[in-house]
Structure formats: structure tokens, C-alpha cells
VEXLO-897212 format. One line per field, with one value per residue (C-alpha): residue number from 1; x, y, z; chain; residue in three letters. Coordinates in Angstrom, 2 decimals, m for minus. Each point is the difference from the previous one (the first is absolute). Last residue first. Layout:
BEGIN
k	[NUM,...]
x	[X,...]
y	[Y,...]
z	[Z,...]
c	[A,...]
r	[ALA,...]
***
This chain:
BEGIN
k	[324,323,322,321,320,319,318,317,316,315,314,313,312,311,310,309,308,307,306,305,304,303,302,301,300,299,298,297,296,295,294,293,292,291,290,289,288,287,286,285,284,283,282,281,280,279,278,277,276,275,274,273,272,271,270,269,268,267,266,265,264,263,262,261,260,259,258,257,256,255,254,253,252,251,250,249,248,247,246,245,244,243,242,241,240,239,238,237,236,235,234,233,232,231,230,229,228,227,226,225,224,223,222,221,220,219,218,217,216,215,214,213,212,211,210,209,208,207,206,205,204,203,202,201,200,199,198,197,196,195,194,193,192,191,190,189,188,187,186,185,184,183,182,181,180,179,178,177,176,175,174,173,172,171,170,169,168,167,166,165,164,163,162,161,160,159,158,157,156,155,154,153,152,151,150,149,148,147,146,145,144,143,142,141,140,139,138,137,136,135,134,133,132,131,130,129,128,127,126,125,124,123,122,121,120,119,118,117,116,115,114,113,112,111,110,109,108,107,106,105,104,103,102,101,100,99,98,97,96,95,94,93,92,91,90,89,88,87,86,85,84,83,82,81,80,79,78,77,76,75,74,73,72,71,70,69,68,67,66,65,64,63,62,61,60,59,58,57,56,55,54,53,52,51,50,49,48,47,46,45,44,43,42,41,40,39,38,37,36,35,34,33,32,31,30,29,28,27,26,25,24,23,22,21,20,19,18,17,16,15,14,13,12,11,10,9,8,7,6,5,4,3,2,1]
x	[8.14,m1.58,m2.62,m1.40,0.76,m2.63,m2.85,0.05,m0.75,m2.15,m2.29,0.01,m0.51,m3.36,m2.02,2.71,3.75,2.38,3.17,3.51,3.31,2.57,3.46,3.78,0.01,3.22,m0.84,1.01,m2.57,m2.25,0.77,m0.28,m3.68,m0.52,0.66,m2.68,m2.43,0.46,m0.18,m3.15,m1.34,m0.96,m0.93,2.63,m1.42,0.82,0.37,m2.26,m2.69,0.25,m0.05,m3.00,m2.25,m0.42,0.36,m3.98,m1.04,1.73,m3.06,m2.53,2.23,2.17,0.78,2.16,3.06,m1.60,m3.47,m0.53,3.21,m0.57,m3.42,1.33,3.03,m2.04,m1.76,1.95,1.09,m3.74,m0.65,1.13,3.64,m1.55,m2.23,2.73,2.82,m2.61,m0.22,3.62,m0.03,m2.26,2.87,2.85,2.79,m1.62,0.59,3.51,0.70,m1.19,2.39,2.68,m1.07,m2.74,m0.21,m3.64,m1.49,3.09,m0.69,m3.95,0.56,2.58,m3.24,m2.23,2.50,m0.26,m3.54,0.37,1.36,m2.26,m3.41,1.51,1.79,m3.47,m1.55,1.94,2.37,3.23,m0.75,m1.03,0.80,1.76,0.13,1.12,1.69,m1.13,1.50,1.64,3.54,1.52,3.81,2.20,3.81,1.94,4.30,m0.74,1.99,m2.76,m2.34,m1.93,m3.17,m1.98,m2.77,2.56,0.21,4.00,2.03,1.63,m0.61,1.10,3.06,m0.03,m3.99,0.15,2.16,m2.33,m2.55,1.73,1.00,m3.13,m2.41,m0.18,m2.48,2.88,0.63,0.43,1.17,m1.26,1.80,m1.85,3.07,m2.42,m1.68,m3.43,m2.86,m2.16,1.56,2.83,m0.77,m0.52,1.13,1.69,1.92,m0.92,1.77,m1.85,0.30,m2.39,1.29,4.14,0.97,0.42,1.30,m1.65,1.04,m3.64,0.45,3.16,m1.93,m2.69,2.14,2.28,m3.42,m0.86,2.79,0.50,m3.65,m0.28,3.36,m1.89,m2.30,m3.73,m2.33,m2.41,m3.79,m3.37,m1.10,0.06,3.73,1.50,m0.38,m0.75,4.12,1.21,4.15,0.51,0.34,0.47,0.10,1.18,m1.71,0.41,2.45,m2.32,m3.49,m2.56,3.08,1.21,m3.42,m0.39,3.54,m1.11,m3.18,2.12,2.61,m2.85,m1.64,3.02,0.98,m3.53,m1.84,m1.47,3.63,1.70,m1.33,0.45,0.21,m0.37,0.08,0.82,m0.57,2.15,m1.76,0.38,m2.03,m3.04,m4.24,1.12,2.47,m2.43,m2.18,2.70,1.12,m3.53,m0.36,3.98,m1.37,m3.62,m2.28,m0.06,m0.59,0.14,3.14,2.02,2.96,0.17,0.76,2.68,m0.32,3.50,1.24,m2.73,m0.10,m3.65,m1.05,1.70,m2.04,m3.10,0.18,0.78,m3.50,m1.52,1.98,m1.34,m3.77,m1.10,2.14,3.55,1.70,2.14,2.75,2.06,3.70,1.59,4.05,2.54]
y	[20.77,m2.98,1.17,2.64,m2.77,m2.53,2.69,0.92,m3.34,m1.51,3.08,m0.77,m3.84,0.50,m2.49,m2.42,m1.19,2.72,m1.99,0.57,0.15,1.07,0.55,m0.76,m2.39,m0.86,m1.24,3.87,0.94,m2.00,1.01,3.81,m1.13,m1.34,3.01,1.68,m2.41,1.09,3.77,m0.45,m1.88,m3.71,m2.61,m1.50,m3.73,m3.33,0.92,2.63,m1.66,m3.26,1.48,2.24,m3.29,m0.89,m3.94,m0.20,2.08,m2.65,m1.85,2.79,1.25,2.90,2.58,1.16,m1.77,m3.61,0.86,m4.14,m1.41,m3.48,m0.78,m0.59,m1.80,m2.53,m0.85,m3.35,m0.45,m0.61,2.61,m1.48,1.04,3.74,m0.20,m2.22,2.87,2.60,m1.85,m0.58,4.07,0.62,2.97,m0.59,m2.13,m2.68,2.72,0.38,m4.04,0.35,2.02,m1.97,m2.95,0.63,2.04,0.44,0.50,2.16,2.64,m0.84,1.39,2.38,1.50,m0.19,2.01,2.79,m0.19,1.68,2.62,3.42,m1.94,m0.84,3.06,1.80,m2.12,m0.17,m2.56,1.83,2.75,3.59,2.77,2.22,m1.07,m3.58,0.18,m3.49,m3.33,m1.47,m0.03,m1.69,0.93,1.01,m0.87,1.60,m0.24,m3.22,m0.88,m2.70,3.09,m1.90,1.21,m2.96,0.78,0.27,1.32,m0.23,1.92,0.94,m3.80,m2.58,m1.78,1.46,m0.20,m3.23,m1.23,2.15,m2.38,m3.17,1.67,1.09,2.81,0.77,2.29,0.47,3.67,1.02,3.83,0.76,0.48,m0.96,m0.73,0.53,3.14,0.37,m1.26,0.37,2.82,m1.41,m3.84,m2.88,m2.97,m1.00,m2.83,m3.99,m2.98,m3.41,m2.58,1.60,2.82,0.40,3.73,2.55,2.90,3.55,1.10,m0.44,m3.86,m0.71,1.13,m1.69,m3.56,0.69,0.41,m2.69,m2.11,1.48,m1.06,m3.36,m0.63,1.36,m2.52,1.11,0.65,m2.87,0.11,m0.41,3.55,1.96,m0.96,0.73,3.67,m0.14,m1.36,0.29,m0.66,3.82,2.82,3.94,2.07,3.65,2.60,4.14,0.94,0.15,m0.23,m0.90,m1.51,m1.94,m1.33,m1.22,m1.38,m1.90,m1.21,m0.94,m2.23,m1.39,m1.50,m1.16,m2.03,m1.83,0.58,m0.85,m2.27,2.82,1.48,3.95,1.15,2.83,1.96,3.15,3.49,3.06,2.96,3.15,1.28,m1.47,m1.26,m1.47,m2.14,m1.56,m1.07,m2.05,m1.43,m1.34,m1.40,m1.43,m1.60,m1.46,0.06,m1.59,m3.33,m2.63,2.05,0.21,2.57,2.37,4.14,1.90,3.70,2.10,2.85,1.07,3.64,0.79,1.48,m3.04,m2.08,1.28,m0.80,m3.86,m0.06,1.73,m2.98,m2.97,1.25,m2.91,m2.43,m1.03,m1.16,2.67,1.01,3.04,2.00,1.49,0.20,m0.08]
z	[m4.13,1.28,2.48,m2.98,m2.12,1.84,0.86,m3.75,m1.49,2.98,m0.67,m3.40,0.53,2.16,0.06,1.21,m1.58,m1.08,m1.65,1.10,m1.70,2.12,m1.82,0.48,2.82,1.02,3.33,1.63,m2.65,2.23,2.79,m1.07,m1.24,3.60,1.54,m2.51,0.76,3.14,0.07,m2.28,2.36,m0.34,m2.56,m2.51,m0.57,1.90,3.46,1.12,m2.55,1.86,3.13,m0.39,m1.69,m3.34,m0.12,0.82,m3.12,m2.40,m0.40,m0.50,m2.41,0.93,m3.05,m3.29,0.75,m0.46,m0.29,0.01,m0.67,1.80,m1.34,m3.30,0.89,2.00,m2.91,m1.55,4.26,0.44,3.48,3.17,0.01,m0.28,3.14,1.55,m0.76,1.79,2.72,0.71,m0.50,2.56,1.67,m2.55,1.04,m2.78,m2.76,1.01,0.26,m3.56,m0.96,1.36,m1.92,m2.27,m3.35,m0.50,3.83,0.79,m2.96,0.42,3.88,m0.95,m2.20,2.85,1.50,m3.05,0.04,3.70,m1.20,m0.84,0.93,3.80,0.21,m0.56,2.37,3.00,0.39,m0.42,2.08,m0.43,2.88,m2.17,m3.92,m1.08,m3.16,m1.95,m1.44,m2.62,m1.24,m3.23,0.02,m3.07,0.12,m2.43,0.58,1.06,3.55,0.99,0.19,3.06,1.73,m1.96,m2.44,m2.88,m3.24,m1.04,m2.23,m3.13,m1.21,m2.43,2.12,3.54,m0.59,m0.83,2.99,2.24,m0.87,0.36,3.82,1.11,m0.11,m3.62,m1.92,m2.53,m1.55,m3.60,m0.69,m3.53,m3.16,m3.34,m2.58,m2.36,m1.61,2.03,m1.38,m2.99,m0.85,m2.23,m0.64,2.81,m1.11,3.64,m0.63,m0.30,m0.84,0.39,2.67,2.32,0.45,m1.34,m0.13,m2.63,1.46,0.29,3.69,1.07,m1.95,2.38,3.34,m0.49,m0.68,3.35,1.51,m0.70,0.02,3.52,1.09,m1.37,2.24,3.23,m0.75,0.01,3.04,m0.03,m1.90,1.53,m1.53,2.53,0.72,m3.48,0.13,3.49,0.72,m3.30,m0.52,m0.46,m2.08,0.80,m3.36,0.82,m2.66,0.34,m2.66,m2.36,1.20,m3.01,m2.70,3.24,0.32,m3.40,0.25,3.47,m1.72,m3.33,2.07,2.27,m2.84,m1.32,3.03,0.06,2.63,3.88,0.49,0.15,2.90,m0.18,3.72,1.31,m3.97,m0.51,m0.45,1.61,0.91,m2.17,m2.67,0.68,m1.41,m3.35,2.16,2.61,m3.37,m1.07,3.23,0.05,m2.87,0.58,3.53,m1.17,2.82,2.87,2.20,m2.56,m2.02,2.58,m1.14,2.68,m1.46,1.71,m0.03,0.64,1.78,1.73,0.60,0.57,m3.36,m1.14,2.44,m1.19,m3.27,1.00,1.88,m3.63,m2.06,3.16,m0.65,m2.32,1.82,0.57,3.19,0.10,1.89,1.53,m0.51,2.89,m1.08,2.84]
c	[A,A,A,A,A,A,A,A,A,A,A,A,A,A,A,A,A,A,A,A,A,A,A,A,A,A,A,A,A,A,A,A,A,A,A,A,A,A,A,A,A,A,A,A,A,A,A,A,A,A,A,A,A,A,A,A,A,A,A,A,A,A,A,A,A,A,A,A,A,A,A,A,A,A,A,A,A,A,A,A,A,A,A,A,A,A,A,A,A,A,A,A,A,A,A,A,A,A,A,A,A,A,A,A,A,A,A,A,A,A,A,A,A,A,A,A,A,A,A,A,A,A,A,A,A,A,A,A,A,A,A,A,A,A,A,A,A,A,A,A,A,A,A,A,A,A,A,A,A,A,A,A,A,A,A,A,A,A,A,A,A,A,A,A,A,A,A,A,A,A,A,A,A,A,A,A,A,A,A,A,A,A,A,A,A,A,A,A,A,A,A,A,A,A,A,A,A,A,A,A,A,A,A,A,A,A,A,A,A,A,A,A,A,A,A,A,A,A,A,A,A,A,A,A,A,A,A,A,A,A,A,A,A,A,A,A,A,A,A,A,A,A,A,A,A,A,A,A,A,A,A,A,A,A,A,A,A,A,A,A,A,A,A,A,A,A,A,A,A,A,A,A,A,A,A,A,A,A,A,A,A,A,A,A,A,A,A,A,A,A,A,A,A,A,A,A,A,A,A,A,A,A,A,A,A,A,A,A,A,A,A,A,A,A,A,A,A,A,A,A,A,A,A,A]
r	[UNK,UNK,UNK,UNK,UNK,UNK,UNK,UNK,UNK,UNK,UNK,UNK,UNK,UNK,UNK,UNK,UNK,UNK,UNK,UNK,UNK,UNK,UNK,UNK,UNK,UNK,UNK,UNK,UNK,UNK,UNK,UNK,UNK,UNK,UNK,UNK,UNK,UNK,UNK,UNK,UNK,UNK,UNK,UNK,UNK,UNK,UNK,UNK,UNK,UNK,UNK,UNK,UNK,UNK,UNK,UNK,UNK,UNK,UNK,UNK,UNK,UNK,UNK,UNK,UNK,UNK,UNK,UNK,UNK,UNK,UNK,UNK,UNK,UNK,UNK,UNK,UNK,UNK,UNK,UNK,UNK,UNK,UNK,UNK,UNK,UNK,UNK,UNK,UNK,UNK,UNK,UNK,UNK,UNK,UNK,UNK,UNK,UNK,UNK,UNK,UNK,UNK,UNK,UNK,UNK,UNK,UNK,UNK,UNK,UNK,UNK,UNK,UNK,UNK,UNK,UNK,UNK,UNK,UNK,UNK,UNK,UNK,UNK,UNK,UNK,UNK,UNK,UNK,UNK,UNK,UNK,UNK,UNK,UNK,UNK,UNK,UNK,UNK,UNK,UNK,UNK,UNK,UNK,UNK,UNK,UNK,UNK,UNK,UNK,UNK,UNK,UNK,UNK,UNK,UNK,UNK,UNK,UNK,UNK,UNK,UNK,UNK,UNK,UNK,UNK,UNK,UNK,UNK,UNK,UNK,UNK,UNK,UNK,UNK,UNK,UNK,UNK,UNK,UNK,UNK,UNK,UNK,UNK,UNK,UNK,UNK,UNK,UNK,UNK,UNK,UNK,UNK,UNK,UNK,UNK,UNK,UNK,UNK,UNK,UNK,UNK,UNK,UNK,UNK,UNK,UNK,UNK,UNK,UNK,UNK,UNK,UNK,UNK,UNK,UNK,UNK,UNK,UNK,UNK,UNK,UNK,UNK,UNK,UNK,UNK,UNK,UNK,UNK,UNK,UNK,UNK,UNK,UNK,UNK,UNK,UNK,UNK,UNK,UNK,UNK,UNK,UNK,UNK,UNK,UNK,UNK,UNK,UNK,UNK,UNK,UNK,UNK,UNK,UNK,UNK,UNK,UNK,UNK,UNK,UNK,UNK,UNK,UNK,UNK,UNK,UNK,UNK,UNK,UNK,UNK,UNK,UNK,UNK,UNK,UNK,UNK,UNK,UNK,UNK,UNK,UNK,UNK,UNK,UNK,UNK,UNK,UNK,UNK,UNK,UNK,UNK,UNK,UNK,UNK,UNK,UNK,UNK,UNK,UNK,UNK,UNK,UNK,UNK,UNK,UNK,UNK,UNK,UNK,UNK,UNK,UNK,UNK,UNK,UNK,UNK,UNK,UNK,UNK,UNK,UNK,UNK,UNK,UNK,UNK]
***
């Protein structure tokens, strides 16, 4: 199983990726939120002047955030930085669209997207917008087309995985479940727990706990069984009031508050030792490494996990020294 990590970019995310090649990471994932982070293919760019090695992607691109062509030349650009080394990840936008009052898109708006992206990286003219368009791009000013790079799907259900069957190499997935693909790349959070440290104290607390609050918005956005989740929480009926009771044309903007980067004053209830025992990958090293073989037993072909906390190199090292 591969161990490759995530991003949520900012200034110091290139350095932080660095690091994990000297470490033995696999590949660096970089989030595509654009009201929470920094630019993705900025910082992708300035992650591949600084290695050799690691992988360099994108976890996920949301289409709807840019026009096709623009994400064409920034994935050629890339490729022409790192060849060899770039795996595009796309999905239907849950923060990328999310933060900024907007729904996931339609799995169908996905797969002609991506069906278009991949068409102009392979150098044919495609249908955009009613008019014909092609990658223009003259000798050494990007890489000669076809542009080859493995495509995954962030997809956790079935209209999802139908895409990816179709389009993809692979899936991107937070679930536990390779659904038979042949690439199946896991999102993990959490923290290596060293002798004598529990869950709730506080550097577990800083290193995961915005990954439950994080379930919480998840659950708190898409409803139904999810949200039944986030009301199982310890206070989390309270919590969903606080939220239900701010103007529904803001709520969005309170809702993501340091989402995946901290714990808002709001959110710092939901964090509790249970909740980060259950929902993110905190224990010993011997257990999160039983848990890895579980997961590969799932069909799981690589854990991607992001450090969270003050401390993301220490996270970084602590979590493939369990891990491999």
C-alpha cells in the first residue's frame, strides 16, 4: 500500500511537501477550496521546483471553480515541472463549492468535464462552449500533446464510481471501500498516539480534532444519514441549532470556519476523546497499523493523510514511521 499525504495549501505547504519526500511519501495531494486556501496549481508549482520525487496532484480539482482550458494549461504546466509525477483527482465540490453557498455539482457535469479535459490534454479539438477549441500551445511552451496523466474520481457512491469506471484510473475516496478499482486512494486523518497518551489530551486534540468538526460540516451540509451522525455526536443537537439559527444566506460562511486547518470556538464542543477515537486514525502505531492491513483488506490501495495541529512535520514522520 502506497503512503502518500495532503495539503490544504498555504505559504509553507511546498517546504511541508519537501519534507515528506525526504520522508518517503509517495505522493502530495493538494485541496482545491479556493475561500479557505491558497491557489492549488501555484502551489503545486512551487512544490515541484523544490523535489525530485514525490508525486503531485490535485485532492480534488472542482470543475466548476474554472474553465476547462484553464485547467488544461495548469496541468500541462505542471506536467512540464514534474514529469512523470502528476495524478489529477476531481470531484463534484464539496468546500470548493460549499464555502461559497454553492451545491456539489452533477455527477453528469463532472464526466463531461472531465471527458472534455481529458480530450484537449490529448491535443483534440473539443466543443466548449459552443465553439471549437484545442490546445494552441506551440513547441516549448508546454508539453507536446497527448498529455498522459492518471485521472482519479473523488467518488464515494455509486454515480461517482460510474464516472470513474468510465473516465477514471481510480477512485479518491474517504470511505474504507476500494469498490474493486484497481486505484483506490483513501483520505485519512488523525494522530500516532505515543505511550501513555490518549485521545483527548491536548496534543491529539490539536493534531485531529478539526478533522471531526469537519464530519460535523460533512453531515451538517449533506443531511440524511449524515446528519443523523452529527446529531449522535456528544452536543451535537446544539451545535446544529447554533448553525440552523444563523441567516441561511450566511450560514455557509460561518459553517467552514478553520475547516481542516483548526477548531472554531463553535465546533470546539463536538471534539471530544470519543469522537476523535472514532472518526479519525488516532492510536498506536501497532494499531493504526492493524487497521491499515484492514483497510487494504477493503481494497484500499493508498492512504492519503493530511497532518493537522502545530506541528505537521512531526505528524508527517510519526504517521509513516507507524505506516510502513
Amino acid at each position: 500500500m502506497d503512503v502518500s499525504c495532503a495539503f490544504p495549501p498555504r505559504r509553507d505547504t511546498p517546504e511541508l511537501i519537501a519534507v515528506a519526500e525526504d520522508l518517503g511519501y509517495a505522493r502530495a495531494f493538494v485541496y482545491d477550496s479556493p475561500a479557505l486556501y491558497q491557489d492549488l496549481w501555484a502551489t503545486l508549482a512551487r512544490a515541484a521546483d523544490r523535489t525530485t520525487r514525490i508525486g503531485l496532484g490535485s485532492a480534488v480539482l472542482v470543475p466548476g471553480l474554472r474553465h476547462v482550458m484553464v485547467n488544461a494549461a495548469a496541468i500541462a504546466g505542471l506536467v512540464d515541472l514534474a514529469p512523470g509525477r502528476v495524478t489529477v483527482a476531481v470531484g463534484a465540490g464539496f468546500t470548493g463549492r460549499m464555502t461559497m453557498g454553492q451545491s456539489a455539482m452533477r455527477w453528469r457535469a463532472v464526466r463531461d468535464y472531465v471527458e472534455t479535459l481529458q480530450a484537449l490534454l490529448a491535443g483534440e479539438t473539443v466543443d466548449v462552449d459552443g465553439k471549437p477549441c484545442r490546445m494552441l500551445h506551440p513547441e516549448g511552451w508546454a508539453p507536446p500533446r497527448p498529455i498522459r496523466v492518471p485521472f482519479l474520481i473523488g467518488a464515494d457512491g455509486p454515480k461517482g464510481h460510474a464516472v470513474a469506471r468510465e473516465l477514471g484510473d481510480g477512485i479518491a475516496t474517504a470511505l474504507p471501500d476500494g469498490a474493486g478499482f484497481a486505484r483506490a486512494a483513501m483520505l485519512t486523518f488523525g494522530t500516532v498516539l505515543t505511550e501513555g497518551e490518549r485521545a483527548g489530551d491536548e496534543r491529539p486534540v490539536a493534531a485531529a480534532g478539526a478533522a471531526v468538526t469537519v464530519a460535523a460540516h460533512f453531515g451538517y451540509m449533506h443531511g440524511g444519514m449524515y446528519g443523523a451522525l452529527v446529531d449522535a455526536l456528544p452536543g451535537g443537537t446544539e451545535w446544529r441549532a447554533s448553525i440552523d439559527a444563523v441567516d441561511a444566506a450566511q450560514r455557509h460562511l460561518l459553517l467552514h470556519e478553520q475547516h481542516l486547518t483548526g477548531i472554531n470556538d463553535r465546533d470546539r464542543p463536538l471534539v471530544t476523546a470519543d469522537a476523535i477515537s472514532t472518526l479519525t486514525w488516532t492510536g498506536t502505531a501497532d494499531a493504526l497499523a492493524a487497521r491499515r492491513d484492514a483497510t487494504a483488506a477493503a481494497g484500499i490501495t493508498e492512504l492519503v493523510y493530511q497532518p493537522i495541529g502545530p506541528d505537521p512535520v512531526r505528524e508527517l514522520r510519526e504517521w509513516i514511521t507507524a505506516l510502513t
